[in-house]
C-alpha positions in Angstrom: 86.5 -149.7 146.9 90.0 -150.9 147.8 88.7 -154.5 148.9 85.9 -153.0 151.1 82.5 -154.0 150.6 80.4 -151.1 151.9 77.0 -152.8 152.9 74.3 -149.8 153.7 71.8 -150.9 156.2 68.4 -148.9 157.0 66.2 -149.7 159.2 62.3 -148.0 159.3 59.9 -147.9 161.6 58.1 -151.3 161.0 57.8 -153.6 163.6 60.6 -156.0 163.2 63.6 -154.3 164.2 64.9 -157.3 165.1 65.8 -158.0 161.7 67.9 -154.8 161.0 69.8 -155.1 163.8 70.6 -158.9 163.1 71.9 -157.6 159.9 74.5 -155.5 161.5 75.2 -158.2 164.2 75.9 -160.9 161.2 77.7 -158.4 159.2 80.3 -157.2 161.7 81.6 -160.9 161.6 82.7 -160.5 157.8 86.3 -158.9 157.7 85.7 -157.2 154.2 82.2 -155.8 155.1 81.9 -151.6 156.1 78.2 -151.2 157.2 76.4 -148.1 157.1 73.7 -147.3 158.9 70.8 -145.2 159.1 67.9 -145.6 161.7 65.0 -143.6 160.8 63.5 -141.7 163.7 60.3 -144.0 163.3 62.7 -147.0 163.6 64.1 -145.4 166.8 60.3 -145.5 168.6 59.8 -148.8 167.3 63.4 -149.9 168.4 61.4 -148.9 172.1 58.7 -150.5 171.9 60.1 -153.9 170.7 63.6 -154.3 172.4 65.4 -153.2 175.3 68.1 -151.6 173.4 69.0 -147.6 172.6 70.1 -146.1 169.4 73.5 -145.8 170.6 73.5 -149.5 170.8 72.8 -150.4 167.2 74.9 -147.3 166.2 77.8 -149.0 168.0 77.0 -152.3 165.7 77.6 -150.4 162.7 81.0 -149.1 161.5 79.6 -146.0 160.2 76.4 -144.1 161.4 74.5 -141.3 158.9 71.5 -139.3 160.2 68.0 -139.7 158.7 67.3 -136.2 157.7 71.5 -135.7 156.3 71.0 -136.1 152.3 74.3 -135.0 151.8 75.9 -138.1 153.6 78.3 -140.1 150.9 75.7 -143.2 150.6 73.4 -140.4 148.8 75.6 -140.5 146.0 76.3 -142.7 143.1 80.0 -142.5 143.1 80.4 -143.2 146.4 80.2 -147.3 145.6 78.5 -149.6 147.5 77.8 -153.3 147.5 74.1 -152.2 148.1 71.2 -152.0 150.3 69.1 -153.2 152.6 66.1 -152.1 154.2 65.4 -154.3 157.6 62.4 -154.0 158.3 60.8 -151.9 155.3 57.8 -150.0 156.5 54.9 -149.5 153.7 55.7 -145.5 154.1 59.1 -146.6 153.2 58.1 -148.6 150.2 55.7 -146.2 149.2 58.9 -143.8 148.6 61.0 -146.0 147.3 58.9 -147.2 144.3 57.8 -143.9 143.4 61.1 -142.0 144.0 60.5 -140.3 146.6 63.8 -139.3 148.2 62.5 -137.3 151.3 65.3 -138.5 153.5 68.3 -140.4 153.5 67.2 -143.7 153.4 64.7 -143.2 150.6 67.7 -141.2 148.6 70.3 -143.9 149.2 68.1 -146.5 148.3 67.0 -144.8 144.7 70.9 -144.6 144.2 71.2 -148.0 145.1 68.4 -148.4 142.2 69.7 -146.3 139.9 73.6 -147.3 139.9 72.3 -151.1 139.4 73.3 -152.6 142.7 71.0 -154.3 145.0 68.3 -153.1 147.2 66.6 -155.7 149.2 63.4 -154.5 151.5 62.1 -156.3 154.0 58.7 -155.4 154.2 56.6 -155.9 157.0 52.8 -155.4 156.7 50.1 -157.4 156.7 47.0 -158.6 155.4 48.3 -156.4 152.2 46.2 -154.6 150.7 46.0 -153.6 146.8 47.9 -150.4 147.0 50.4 -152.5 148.9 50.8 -155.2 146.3 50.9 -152.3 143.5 53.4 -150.5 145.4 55.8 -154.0 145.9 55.0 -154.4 141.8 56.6 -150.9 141.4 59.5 -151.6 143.2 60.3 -154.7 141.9 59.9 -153.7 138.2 62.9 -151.2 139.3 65.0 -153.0 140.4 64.5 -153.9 144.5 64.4 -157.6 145.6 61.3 -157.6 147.9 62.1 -160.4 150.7 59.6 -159.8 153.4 60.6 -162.6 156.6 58.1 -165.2 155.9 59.2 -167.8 158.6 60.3 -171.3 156.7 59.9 -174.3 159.1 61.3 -176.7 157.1 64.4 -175.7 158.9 62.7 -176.9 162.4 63.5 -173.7 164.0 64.2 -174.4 167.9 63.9 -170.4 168.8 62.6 -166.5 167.6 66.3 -166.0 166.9 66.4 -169.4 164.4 63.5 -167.8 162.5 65.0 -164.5 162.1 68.5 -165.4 161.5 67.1 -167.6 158.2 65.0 -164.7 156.9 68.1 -162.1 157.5 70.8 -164.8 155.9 68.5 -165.4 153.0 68.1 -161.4 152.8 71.3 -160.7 152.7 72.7 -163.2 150.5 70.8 -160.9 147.7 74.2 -158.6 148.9 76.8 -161.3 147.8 77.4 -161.5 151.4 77.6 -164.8 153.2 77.2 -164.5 157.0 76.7 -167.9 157.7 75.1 -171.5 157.6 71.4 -171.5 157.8 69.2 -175.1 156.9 68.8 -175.3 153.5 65.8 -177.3 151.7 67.0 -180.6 150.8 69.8 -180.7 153.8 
C-alpha cells in the first residue's frame, strides 16, 4: 500500500451518525490514514434528522467518496488492500447482510471482502432492546470474523459532554483498525 493505510468507513442508516462521522473527523488527523467512505442513502436521511450537516459535508471529511449502489468501486475487491472496516453506526439491516453474506450494495460487498481477505471489520451496531434474531445475527457475524463494538457509554471516564461519550466509543472502535487517533481515559488511569 506504499505506506498508506486505507481505512474504509460506512456509515448506515441507524441512528447515531454521529459516530461515523467522528470516525472520519479523528481519522483525517493521522498522516498515514486514506479514508474511504460510503454513506448509505438510509444514512443520508438519518444524517437529516439527527445533525445539521449535508452529505457533501461528510464527503468533504473523507479523502475518497464511493457511491452506495457502485459495486465495482476498488474497496469491493480483495486486491485492492485495505487496513479494514468500519461500520459507524451499523443498522440491524446492515448486520443482517453482513452475517449472512449478503452483498446487495457496496457497503455490504466491501465489508464481506473485508471478512474474507482477514482484515478487520468492526460494526457499530445500534439497536435496542435486542431481540433473538438480533443476538443470532451478532453471533453470525462474529463467528466470521467482525468485531461487534456497539457504543455502550463507559462513565468511568467521567465524561463532561455528548462529544466525551462518543469520542471513547469511536477511539475504542477504531483501535480494532490499528489506528490510534488519540488519548481517551483509560480504566485504571
Amino acid at each position: 500500500m506504499s505506506g498508506v493505510r486505507r481505512v474504509v468507513v460506512a456509515i448506515s442508516g441507524a441512528t447515531g451518525v454521529v459516530y461515523g462521522i467522528r470516525a472520519l473527523e479523528l481519522l483525517r488527523a493521522v498522516d498515514d490514514v486514506e479514508t474511504h467512505l460510503v454513506l448509505t442513502g438510509p444514512g443520508r436521511q438519518t444524517l437529516a434528522y439527527e445533525t445539521d450537516l449535508a452529505p457533501a459535508d461528510v464527503e468533504g471529511l473523507a479523502d475518497v467518496v464511493h457511491g452506495s449502489r457502485d459495486i465495482a468501486a476498488p474497496i469491493s475487491s480483495g486486491s485492492y488492500p485495505t487496513a479494514g472496516m468500519i461500520i459507524a453506526p451499523c443498522s440491524i439491516k446492515m448486520l443482517s447482510a453482513v452475517a449472512n453474506s449478503y452483498c446487495a450494495d457496496l457497503v455490504s460487498r466491501a465489508a464481506d471482502v473485508t471478512l474474507k481477505e482477514r482484515r478487520p471489520l468492526v460494526m457499530m451496531v445500534r439497536e435496542t432492546p435486542l431481540h433473538l434474531g438480533h443476538l443470532r445475527l451478532m453471533v453470525q457475524a462474529a463467528e466470521i470474523g467482525a468485531v461487534l463494538c456497539p457504543p455502550v457509554p463507559a462513565f468511568y471516564t467521567r465524561p463532561e459532554s455528548i462529544e466525551d461519550l462518543v469520542d471513547h466509543s469511536v477511539v475504542r472502535a477504531l483501535e480494532h483498525l490499528s489506528v490510534e487517533v488519540g488519548q481517551i481515559p483509560r480504566w485504571g488511569e
